[in-house]
C-alpha positions as CSV (number, residue, x, y, z in Angstrom):
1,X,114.9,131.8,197.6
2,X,111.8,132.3,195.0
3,X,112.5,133.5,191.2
4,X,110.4,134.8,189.1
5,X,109.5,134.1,185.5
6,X,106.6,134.4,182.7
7,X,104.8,131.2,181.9
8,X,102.9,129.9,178.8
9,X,99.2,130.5,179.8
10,X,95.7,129.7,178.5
11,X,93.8,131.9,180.1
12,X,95.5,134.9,180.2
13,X,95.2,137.6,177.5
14,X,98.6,137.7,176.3
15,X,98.9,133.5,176.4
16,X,101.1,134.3,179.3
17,X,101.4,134.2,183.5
18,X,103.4,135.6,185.8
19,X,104.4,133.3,188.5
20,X,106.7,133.3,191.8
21,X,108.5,130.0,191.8
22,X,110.9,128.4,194.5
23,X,111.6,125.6,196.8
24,X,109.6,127.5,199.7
25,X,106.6,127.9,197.0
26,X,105.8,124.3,196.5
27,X,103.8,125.5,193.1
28,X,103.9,122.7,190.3
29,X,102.7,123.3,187.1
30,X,101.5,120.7,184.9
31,X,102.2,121.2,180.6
32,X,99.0,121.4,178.6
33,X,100.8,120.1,175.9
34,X,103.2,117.1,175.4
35,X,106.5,118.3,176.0
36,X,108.4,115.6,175.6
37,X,108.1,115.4,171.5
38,X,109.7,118.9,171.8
39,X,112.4,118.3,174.3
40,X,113.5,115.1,172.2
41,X,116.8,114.3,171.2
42,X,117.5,115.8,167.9
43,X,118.8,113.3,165.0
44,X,121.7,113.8,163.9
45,X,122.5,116.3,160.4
46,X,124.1,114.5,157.5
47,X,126.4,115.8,156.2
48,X,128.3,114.3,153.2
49,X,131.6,112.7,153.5
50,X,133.4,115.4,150.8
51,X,132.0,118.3,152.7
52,X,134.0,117.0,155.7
53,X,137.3,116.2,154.3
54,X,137.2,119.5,152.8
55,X,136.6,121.2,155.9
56,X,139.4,119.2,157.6
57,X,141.6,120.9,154.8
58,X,140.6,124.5,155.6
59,X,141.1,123.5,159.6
60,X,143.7,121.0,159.9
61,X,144.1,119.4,162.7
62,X,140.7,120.1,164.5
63,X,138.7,117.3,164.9
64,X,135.3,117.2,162.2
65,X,132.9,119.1,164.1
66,X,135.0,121.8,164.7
67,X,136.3,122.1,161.2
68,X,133.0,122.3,160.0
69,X,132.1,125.3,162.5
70,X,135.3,126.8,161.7
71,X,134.2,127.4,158.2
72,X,130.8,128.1,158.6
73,X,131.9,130.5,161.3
74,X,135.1,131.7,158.5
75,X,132.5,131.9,155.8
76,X,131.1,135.6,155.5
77,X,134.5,136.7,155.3
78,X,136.2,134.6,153.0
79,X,132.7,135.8,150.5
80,X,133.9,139.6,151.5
81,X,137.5,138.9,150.7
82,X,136.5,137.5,147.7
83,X,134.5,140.4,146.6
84,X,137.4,142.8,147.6
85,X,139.5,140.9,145.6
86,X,137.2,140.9,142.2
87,X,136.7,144.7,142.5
88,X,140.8,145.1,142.7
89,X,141.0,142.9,139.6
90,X,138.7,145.1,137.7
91,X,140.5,148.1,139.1
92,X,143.7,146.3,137.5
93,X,141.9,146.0,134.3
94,X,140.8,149.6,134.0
95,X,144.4,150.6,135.1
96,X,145.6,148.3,132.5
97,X,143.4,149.4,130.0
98,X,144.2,153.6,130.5
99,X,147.9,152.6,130.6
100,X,147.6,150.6,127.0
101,X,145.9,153.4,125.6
102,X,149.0,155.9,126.9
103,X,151.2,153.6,125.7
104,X,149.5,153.5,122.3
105,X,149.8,157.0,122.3
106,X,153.2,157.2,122.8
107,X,154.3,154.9,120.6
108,X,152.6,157.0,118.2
109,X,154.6,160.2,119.1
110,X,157.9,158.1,118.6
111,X,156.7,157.1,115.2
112,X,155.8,160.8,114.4
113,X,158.9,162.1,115.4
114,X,160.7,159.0,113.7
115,X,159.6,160.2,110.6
116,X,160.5,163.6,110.5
C-alpha cells in the first residue's frame, strides 16, 4: 500500500516534490542536510524552584509537570476574570459615588426641613 506525500526538494520550483512512497516502491531518499542536529533530544527548560511550588498550590495533587500545564493552560482566564472583576469594582465605585452624592442631598433636605 503506497502513500503519498510532498518532500523538501532542490530542484523543484517551489523547494518541494511530490513522491509516491511504500513498501512496494523501494524509493529511498537521502537528506541533503544533517538531520540529526534537528531531530536531537531537546534539553530540558529550567524552570525555577518557586515557580513550581507555586504551581503545585494552584493544582494540588498533580504531579509538577502537570501543575505547570495546568496553569499555563488556566492562565488566559484567570487574566479575563481578573479584568471582569476590576471593571465591577469601578462600577462599585461609580455606584458608590452617585449614591453618596443622593445621600448628601438628602441629608440636606432633612436639614432644610429641620429648620423650618
Amino acid at each position: 500500500m503506497a502513500w503519498c506525500t510532498w518532500l523538501p526538494h532542490k530542484a523543484s520550483h517551489n523547494g518541494w516534490r511530490y513522491v509516491e512512497r511504500g513498501p512496494d516502491t523501494g524509493v529511498a531518499f537521502r537528506a541533503s542536510r544533517n538531520v540529526m542536529a534537528i531531530m536531537r533530544k531537546l534539553d530540558p527548560f529550567p524552570i525555577p524552584l518557586h515557580l513550581v511550588q507555586e504551581a503545585r498550590l494552584y493544582a494540588p495533587g498533580r504531579p509538577d509537570l502537570d501543575a505547570l500545564c495546568h496553569v499555563l493552560q488556566d492562565y488566559s482566564r484567570l487574566v479575563a476574570e481578573v479584568r471582569q472583576l476590576k471593571r465591577r469594582v469601578q462600577d462599585l465605585d461609580r455606584e458608590s459615588a452617585d449614591f453618596d452624592a443622593r445621600l448628601d442631598a438628602v441629608q440636606a433636605a432633612c436639614r432644610a426641613m429641620l429648620e423650618l
